[in-house]
N, C-alpha and C positions, 0 to 999 in steps of 0.2 A: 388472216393469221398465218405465220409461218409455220410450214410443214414440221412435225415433231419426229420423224422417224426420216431414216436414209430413203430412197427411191432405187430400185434395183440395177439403174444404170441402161444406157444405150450401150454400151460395150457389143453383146450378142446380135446386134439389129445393123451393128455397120458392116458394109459387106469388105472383104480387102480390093479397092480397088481406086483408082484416082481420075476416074471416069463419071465427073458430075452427075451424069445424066441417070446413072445407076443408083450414084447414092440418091439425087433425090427420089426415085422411083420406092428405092429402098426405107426410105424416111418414112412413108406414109403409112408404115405396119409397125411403125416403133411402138413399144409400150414399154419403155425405158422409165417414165414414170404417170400417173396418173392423169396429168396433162392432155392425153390426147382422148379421154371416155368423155369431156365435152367442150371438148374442139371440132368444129368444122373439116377441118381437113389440118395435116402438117403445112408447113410454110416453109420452102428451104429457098439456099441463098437463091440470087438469081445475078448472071453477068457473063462477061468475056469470061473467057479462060484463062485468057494470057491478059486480066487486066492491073493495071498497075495500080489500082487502090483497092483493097477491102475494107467497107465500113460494117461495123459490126453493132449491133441496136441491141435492145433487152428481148423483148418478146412482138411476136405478131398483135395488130391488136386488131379492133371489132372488125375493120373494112379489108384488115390484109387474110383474115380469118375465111373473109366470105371470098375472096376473089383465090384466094391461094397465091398470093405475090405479095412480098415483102417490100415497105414503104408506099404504098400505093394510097395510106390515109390522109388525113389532115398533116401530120408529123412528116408525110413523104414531101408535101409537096414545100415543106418549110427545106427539107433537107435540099432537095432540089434547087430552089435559088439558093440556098448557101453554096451550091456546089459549082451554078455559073457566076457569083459573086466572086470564089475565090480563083475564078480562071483553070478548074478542075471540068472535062471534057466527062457525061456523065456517060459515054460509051465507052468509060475505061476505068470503070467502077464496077464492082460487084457487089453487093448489097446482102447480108444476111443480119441473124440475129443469135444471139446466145441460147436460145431456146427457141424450139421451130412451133409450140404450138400455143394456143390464147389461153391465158387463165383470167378469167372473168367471173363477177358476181352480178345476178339482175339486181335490177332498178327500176318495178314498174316493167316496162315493156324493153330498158335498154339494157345493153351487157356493160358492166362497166369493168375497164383493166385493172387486174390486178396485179402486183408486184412478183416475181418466182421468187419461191423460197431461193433458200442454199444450196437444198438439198438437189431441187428441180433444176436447177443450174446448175450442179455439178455431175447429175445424171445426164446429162445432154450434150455435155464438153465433149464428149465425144465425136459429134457431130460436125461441130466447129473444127476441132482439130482434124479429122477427115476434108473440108473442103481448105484448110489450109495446105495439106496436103498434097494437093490437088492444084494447086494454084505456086504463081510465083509471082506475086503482087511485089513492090517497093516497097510499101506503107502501109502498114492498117490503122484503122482510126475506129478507136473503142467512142462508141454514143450513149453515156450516160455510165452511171454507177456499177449498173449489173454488168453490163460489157464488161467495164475495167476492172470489177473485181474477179468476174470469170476468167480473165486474164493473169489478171497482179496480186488478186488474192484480199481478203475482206478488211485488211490496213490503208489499202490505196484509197486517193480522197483525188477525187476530180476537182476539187477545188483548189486546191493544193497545187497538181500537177497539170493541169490543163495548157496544152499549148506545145509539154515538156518532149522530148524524143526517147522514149525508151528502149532494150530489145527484148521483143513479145516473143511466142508461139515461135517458136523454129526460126530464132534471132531476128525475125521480123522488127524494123524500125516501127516503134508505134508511138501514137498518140493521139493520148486518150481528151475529148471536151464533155459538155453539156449533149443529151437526149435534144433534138431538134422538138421533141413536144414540150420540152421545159422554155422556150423559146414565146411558145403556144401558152403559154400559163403564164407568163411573166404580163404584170398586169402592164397597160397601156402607154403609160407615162416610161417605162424602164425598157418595152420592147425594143425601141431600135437600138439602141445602146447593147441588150443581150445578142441581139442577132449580129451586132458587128466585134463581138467575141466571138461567137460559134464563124463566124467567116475569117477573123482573125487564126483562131486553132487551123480551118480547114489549109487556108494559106501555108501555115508552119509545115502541114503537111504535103504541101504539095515545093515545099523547098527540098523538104526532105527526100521527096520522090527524084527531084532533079538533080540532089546529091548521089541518091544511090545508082542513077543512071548513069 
């Protein structure tokens, strides 16, 4: 169920500064919003400095939760051949999420992902615009709904715009696809077909990159 009331904001919790290494250190005492009393640990981006893509995902989920590395589940490893599919060098990626920490519900003995509210996404924009900050990437490429409406705002339809070039966060060229786990759920018969959109998008973006270069 979606959160009923505001979240007080990561505002207080970011420190001023465009020194990655701080703000993730800094990330891991957020209480921006309720999110982190049963999470694991915070999850913050991870990459070059100077890399020429940000991909930007919804939340941490069970396996990135326990390791503290972002992408690193089943969803990582889909994103990952999208990303040598589309001729994108994954050492020139930085990799974060819209919200740095897991909301999940058990099931039995497993945590299962749940969706962030609005409110848990717009308590944490913070965050994100700090390591944008921080960075002077080409392109960023929003991964899935929550990305791009943390971005574009809760009108934007990934369905709609997927592929399209817009300008994001600090007139960043972006473009937004599919979550690489919706890849992962698309049942059997339809998966190669989905995954050669999401490497389609990823390509748009990696044209894009070579424009702004």
């Amino acid at each position: 169920m979606a959160a009923t009331t505001r979240e007080p904001g990561a505002e207080e919790y970011v420190p001023s500064t465009t020194d990655l290494r701080r703000l993730r250190s800094a990330a891991e005492s957020c209480r921006g919003c309720s999110l982190w009393h049963d999470a694991t640990q915070a999850v913050f981006g991870e990459g070059a400095a100077d890399a020429e893509f940000v991909l930007v995902g919804e939340a941490p989920g069970d396996q990135e939760d326990r390791q503290g590395h972002p992408f690193v589940g089943p969803a990582g490893r889909v994103l990952g051949t999208g990303l040598e599919d589309a001729g994108i060098d994954r050492g020139r990626v930085y990799t974060t999420n819209a919200v740095k920490h897991f909301k999940w519900e058990r099931r039995g003995k497993r945590r299962i992902h749940k969706t962030p509210s609005r409110w848990e996404v717009a308590a944490c924009r913070p965050w994100l615009a700090a390591e944008l900050d921080a960075l002077t990437p080409r392109v960023m490429v929003l991964l899935g709904a929550t990305a791009a409406q943390a971005v574009f705002g809760a009108g934007f339809r990934v369905t709609r715009e997927r592929g399209n070039v817009h300008a994001g966060l600090n007139d960043i060229p972006t473009v937004a696809t599919v979550h690489p786990s919706s890849v992962l759920r698309t049942p059997d018969a339809g998966r190669e077909e989905a995954m050669k959109l999401f490497v389609a998008d990823l390509r748009a973006a990696r044209r894009e990159a070579g424009r702004a270069g």
